[in-house]
C-alpha positions as CSV (number, residue, x, y, z in Angstrom):
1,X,0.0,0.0,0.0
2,X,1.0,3.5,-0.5
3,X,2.5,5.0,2.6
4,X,1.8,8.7,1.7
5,X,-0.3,10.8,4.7
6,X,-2.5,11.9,1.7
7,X,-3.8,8.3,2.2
8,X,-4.1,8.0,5.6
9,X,-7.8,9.8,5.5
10,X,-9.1,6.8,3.6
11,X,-7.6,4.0,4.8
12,X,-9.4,5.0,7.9
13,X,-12.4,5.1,6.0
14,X,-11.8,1.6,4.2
15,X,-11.0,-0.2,7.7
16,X,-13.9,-0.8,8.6
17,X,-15.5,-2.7,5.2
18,X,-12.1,-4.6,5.2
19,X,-13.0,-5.8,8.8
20,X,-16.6,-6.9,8.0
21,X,-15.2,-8.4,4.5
22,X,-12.5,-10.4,6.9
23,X,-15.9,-11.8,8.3
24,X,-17.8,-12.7,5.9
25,X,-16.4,-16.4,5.7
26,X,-15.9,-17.3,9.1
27,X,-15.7,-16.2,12.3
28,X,-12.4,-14.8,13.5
29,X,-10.5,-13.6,16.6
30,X,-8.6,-10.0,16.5
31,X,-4.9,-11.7,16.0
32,X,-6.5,-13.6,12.9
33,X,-8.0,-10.2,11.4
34,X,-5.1,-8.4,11.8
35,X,-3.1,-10.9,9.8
36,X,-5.6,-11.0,7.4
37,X,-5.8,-7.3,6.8
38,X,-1.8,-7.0,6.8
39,X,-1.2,-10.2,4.4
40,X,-3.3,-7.7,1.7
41,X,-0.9,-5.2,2.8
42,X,-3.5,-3.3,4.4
43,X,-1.3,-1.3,7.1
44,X,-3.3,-1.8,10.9
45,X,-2.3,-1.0,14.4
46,X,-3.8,-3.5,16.8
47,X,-4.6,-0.6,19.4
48,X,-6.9,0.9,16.3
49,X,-8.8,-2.4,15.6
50,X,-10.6,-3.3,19.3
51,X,-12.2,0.4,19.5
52,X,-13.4,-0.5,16.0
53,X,-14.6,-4.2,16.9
54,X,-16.1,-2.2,20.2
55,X,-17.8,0.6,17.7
56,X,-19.1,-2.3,15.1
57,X,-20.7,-4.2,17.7
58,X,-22.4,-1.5,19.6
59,X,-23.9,-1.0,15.8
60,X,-24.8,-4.5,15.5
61,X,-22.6,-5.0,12.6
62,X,-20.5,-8.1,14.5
63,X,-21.2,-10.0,17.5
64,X,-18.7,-12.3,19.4
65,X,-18.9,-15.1,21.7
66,X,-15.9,-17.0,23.5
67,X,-14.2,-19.7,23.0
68,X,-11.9,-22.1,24.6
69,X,-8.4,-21.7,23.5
70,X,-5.5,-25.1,23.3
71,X,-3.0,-22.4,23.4
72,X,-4.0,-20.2,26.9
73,X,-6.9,-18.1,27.7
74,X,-10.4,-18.1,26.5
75,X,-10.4,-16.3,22.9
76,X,-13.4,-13.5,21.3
77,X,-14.6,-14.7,18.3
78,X,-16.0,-12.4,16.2
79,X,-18.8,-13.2,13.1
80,X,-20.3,-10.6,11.2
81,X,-24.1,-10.1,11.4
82,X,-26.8,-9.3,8.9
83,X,-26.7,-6.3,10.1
84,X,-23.2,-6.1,8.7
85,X,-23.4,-7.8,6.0
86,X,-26.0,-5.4,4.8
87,X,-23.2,-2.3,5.6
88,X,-20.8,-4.4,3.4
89,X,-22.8,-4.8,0.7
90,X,-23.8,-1.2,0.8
91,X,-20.0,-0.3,0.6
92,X,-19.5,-3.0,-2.1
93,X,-21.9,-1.2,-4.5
94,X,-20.7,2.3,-3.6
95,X,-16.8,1.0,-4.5
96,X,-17.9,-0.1,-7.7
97,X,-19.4,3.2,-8.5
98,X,-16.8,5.2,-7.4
99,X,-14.1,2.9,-9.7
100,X,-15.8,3.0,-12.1
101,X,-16.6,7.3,-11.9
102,X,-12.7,7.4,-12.0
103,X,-12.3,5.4,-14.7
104,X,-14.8,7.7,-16.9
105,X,-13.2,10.6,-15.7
106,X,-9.6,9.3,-16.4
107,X,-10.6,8.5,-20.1
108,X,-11.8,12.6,-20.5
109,X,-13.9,13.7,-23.5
């Protein structure tokens, strides 16, 4: 990803989508979301993704439950709602429309 602080303002804009999207196929703890988002090379702090798990599931976008881990403590699963999977899809539909706005206005007159 471009590290440039002209991009900063929007990937904090596209963190949230990119943490539903990490949900929409299974159920995932924080460690496992933040890998996911940084093996797209999607540049996350871990102390900026619990407030945003925390915001999300006052919306009702995600809810967790707890489960028993081999490896220590009890873990927070999280599993994106219907709620949330209608925000996605909202985003989804507005991403294609602003791709493909910039692509008309790339190709000019």
């Amino acid at each position: 990803m471009i590290d440039n602080s002209r991009m900063t303002a929007l990937r904090r804009g596209m963190l949230e989508p990119l943490v539903l999207a990490a949900l929409e196929e299974r159920q995932l703890y924080p460690a496992e979301i933040l890998t996911a988002l940084r093996e797209a090379d999607f540049p996350v702090q871990e102390g900026t993704l619990y407030p945003l798990l925390t915001k999300l599931g006052r919306e009702g976008a995600v809810m967790h439950e707890w489960r028993e881990s081999s490896s220590g403590p009890p873990r927070k699963y999280f599993s994106i709602t219907s709620e949330g999977e209608q925000q996605l899809s909202e985003f989804k539909a507005y991403w294609a429309t602003l791709t493909q706005t910039i692509q008309r206005i790339g190709e000019g007159p």
